[in-house]
N, CA, C and O atoms as CSV, one atom per row, in Angstrom:
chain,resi,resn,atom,element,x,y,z
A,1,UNK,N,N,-141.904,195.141,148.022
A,1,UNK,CA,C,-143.212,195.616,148.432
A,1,UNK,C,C,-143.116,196.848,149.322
A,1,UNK,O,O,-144.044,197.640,149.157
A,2,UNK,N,N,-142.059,197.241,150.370
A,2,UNK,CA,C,-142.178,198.042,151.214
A,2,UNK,C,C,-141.606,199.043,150.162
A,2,UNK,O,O,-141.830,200.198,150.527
A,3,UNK,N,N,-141.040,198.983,149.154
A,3,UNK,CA,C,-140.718,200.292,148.644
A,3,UNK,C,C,-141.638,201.121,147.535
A,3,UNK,O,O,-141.319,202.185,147.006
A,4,UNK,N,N,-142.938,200.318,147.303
A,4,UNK,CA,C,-144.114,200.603,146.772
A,4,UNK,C,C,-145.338,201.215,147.910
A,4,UNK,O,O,-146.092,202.151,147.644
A,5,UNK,N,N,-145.327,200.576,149.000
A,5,UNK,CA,C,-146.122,201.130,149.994
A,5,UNK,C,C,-145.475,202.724,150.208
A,5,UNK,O,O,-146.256,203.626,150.511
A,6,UNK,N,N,-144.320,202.951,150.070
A,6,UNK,CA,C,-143.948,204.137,150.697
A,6,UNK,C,C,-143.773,205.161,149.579
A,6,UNK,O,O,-143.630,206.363,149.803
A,7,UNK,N,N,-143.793,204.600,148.329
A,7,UNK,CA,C,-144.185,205.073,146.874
A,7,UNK,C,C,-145.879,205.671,147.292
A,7,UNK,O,O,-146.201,206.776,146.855
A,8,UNK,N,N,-146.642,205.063,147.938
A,8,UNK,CA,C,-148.231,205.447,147.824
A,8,UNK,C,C,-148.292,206.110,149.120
A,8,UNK,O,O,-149.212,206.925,149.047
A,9,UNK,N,N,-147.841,206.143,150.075
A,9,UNK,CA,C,-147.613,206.840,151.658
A,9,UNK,C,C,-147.083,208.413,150.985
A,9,UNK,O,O,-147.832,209.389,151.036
A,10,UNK,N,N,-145.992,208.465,150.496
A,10,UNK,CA,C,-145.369,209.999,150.084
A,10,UNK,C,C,-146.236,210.716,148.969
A,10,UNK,O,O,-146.213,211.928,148.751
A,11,UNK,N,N,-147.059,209.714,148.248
A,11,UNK,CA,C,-148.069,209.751,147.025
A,11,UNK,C,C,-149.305,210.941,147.972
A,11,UNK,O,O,-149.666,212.089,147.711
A,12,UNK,N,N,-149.641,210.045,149.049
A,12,UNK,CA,C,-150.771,210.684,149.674
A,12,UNK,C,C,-150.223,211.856,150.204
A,12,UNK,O,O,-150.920,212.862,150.071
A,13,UNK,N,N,-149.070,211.985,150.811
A,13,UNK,CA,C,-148.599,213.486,151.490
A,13,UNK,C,C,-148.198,214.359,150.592
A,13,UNK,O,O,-148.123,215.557,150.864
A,14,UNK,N,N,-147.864,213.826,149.315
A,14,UNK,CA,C,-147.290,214.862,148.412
A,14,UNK,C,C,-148.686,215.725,147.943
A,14,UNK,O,O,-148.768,216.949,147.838
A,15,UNK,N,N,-149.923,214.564,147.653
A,15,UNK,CA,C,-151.205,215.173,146.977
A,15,UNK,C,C,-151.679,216.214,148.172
A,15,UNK,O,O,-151.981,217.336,147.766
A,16,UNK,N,N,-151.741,216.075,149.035
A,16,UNK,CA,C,-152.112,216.662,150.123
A,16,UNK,C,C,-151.275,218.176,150.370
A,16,UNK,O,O,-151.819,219.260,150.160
A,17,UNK,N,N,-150.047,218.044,150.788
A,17,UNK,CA,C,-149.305,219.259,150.147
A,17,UNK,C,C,-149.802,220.209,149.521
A,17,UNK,O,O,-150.058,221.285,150.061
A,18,UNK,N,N,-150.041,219.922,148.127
A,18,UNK,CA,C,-149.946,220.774,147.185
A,18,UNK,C,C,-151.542,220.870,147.128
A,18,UNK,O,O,-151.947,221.542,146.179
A,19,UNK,N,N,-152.460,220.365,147.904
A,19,UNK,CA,C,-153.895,221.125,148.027
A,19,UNK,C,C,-154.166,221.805,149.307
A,19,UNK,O,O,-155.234,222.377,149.525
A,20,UNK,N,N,-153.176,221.741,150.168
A,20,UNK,CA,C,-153.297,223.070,151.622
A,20,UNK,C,C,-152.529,224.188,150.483
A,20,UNK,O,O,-153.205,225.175,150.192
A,21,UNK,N,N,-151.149,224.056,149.842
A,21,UNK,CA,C,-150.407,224.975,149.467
A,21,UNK,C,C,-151.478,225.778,148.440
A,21,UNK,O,O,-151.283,226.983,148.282
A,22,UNK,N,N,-152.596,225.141,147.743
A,22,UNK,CA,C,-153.605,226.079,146.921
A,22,UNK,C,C,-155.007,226.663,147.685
A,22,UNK,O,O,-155.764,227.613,147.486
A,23,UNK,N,N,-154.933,225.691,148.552
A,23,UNK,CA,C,-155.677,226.659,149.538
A,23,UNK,C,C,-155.568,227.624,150.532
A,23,UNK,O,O,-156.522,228.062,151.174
A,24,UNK,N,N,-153.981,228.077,150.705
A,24,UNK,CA,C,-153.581,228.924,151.463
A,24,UNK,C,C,-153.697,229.606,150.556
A,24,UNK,O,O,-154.512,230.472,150.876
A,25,UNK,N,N,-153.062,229.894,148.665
A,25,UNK,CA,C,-152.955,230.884,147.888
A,25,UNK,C,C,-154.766,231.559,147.680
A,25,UNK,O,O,-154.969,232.771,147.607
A,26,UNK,N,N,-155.918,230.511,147.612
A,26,UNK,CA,C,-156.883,230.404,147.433
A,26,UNK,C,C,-157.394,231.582,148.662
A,26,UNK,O,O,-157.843,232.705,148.430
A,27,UNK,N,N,-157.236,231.131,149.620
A,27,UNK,CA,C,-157.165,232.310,151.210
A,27,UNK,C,C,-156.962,233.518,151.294
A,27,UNK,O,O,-157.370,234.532,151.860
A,28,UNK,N,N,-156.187,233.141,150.552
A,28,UNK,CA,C,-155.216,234.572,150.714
A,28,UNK,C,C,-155.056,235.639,149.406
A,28,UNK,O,O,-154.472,236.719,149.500
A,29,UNK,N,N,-155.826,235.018,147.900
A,29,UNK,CA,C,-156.092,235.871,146.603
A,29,UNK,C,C,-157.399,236.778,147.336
A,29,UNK,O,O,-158.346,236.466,148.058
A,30,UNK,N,N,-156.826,238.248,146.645
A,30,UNK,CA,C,-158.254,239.323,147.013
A,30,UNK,C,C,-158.342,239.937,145.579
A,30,UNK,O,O,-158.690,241.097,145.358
A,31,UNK,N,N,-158.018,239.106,144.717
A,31,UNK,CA,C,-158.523,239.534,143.221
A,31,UNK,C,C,-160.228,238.709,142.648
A,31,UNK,O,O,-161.145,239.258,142.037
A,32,UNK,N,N,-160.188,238.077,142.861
A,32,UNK,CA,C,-161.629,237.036,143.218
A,32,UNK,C,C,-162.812,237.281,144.315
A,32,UNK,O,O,-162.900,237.442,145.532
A,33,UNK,N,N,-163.730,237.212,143.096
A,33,UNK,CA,C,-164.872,237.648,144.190
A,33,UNK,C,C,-165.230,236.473,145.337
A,33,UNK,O,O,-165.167,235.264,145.113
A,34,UNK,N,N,-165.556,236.985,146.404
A,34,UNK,CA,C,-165.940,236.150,147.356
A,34,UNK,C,C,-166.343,234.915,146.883
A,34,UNK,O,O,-165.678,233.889,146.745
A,35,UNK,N,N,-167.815,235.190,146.590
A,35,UNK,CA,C,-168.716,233.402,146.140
A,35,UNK,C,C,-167.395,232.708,145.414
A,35,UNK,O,O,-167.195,231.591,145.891
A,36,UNK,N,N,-166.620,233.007,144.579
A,36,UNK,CA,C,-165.685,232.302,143.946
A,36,UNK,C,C,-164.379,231.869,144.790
A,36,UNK,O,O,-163.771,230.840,144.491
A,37,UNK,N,N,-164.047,232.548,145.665
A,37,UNK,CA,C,-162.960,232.137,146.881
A,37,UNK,C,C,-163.638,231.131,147.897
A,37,UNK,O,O,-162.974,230.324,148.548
A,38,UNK,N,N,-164.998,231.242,147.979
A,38,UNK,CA,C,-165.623,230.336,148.875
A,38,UNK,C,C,-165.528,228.776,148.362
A,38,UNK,O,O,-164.922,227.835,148.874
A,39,UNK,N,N,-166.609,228.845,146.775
A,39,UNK,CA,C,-166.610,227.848,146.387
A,39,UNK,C,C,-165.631,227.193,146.047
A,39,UNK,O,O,-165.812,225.979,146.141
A,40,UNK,N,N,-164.082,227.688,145.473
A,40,UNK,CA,C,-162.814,226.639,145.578
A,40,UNK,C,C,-162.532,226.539,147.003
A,40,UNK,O,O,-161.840,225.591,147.376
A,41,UNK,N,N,-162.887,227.225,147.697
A,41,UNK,CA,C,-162.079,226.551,149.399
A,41,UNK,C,C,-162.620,225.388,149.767
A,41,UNK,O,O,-161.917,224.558,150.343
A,42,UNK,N,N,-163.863,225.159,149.513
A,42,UNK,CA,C,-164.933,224.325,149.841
A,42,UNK,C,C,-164.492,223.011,149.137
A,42,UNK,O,O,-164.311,221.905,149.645
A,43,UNK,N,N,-164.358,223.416,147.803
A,43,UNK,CA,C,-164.014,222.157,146.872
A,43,UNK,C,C,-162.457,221.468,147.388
A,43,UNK,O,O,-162.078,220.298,147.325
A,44,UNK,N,N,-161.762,222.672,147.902
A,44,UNK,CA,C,-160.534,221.921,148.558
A,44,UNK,C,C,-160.291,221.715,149.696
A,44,UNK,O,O,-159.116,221.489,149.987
A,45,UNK,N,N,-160.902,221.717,150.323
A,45,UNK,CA,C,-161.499,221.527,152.011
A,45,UNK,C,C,-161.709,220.134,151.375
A,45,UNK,O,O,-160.843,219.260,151.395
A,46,UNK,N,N,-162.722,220.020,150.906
A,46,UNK,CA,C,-163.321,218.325,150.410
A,46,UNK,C,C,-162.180,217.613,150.303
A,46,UNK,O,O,-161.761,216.784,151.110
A,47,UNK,N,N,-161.495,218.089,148.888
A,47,UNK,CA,C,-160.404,217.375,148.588
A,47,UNK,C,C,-159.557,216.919,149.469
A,47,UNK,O,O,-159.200,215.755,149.293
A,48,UNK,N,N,-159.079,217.543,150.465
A,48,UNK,CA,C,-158.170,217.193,151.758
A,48,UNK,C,C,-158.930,216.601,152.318
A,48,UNK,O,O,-158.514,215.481,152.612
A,49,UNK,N,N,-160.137,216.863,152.709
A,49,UNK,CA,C,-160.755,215.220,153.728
A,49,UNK,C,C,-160.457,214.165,153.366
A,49,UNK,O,O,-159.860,213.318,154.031
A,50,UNK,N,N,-161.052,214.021,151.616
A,50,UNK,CA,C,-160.546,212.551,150.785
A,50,UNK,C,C,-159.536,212.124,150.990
A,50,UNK,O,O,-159.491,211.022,151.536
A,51,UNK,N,N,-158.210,212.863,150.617
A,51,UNK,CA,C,-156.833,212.719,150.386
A,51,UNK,C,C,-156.361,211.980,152.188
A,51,UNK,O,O,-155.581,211.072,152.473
A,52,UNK,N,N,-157.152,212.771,152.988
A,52,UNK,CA,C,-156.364,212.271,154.231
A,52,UNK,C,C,-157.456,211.084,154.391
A,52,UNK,O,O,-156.862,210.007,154.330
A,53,UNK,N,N,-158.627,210.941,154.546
A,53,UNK,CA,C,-158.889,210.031,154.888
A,53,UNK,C,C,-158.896,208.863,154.233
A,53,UNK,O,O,-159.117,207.827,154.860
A,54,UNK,N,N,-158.638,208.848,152.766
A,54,UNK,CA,C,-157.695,207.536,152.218
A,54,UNK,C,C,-156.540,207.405,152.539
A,54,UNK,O,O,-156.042,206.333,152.195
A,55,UNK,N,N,-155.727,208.283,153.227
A,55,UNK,CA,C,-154.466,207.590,153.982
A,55,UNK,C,C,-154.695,207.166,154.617
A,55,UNK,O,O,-154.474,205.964,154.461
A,56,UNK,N,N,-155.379,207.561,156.046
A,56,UNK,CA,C,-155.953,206.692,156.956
A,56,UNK,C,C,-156.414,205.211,156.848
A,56,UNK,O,O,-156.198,204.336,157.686
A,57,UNK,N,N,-157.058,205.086,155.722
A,57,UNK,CA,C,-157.646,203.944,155.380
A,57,UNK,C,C,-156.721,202.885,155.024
A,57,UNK,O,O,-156.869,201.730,155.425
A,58,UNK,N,N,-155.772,203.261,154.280
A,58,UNK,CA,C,-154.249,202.962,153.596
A,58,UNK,C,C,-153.921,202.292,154.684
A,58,UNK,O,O,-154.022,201.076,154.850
A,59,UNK,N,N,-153.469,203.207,155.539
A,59,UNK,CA,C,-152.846,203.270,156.913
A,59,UNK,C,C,-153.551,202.027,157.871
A,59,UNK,O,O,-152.862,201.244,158.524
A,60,UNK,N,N,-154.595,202.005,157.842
A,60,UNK,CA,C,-155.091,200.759,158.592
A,60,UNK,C,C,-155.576,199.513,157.939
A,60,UNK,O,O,-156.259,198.667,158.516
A,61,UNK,N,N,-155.200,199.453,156.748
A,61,UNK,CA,C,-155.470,198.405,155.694
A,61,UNK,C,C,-154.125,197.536,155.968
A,61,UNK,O,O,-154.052,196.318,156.133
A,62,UNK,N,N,-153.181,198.406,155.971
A,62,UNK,CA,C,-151.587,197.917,156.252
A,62,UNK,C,C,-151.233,197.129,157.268
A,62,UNK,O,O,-150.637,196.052,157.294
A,63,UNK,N,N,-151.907,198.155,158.521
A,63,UNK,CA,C,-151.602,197.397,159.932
A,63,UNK,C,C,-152.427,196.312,159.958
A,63,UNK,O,O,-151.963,195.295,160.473
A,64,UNK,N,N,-153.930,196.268,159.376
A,64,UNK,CA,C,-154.423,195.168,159.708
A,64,UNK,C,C,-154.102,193.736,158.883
A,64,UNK,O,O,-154.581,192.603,158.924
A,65,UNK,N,N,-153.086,194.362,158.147
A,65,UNK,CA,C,-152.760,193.292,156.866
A,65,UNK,C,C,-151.043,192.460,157.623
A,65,UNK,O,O,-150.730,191.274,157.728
A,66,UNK,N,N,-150.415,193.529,157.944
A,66,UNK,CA,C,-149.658,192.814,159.313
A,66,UNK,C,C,-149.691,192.438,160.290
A,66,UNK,O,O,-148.778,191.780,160.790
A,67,UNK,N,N,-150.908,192.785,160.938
A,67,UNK,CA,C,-150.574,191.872,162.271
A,67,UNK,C,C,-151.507,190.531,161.810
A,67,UNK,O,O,-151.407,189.600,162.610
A,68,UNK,N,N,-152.223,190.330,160.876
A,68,UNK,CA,C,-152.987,188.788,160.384
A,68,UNK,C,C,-151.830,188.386,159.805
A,68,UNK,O,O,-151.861,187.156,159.809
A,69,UNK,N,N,-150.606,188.853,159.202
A,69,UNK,CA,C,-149.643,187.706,158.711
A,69,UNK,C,C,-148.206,187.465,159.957
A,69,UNK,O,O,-147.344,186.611,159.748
């Protein structure tokens, strides 16, 4: 079991990763018009709230699932 939890722990940091790493490229493209650099930042701004705050959730689903056993 602990080597599946940490299968879905590196799951969440890996997804996360690779949506700052497209939103830095996203930042930082000046071939794209504005409204279009806005609206993917936005969409990946979102995405990283999700991504982290289902770890979080992960994250305290766990602890509260160990200290009741």
């Amino acid at each position: 079991m602990n080597r599946f939890i940490e299968i879905i722990n590196n799951e969440f940091l890996v997804r996360k990763q690779k949506l700052e790493q497209e939103l830095e490229e996203t930042l930082n493209e000046r071939d794209t018009q504005v409204e279009g650099r806005v609206d993917k930042t936005m969409e990946l701004v979102d995405k990283i709230a999700r991504v982290t705050k289902g770890h979080e959730i992960f994250t305290t689903y766990l602890n509260n699932n160990q200290e009741n056993n």
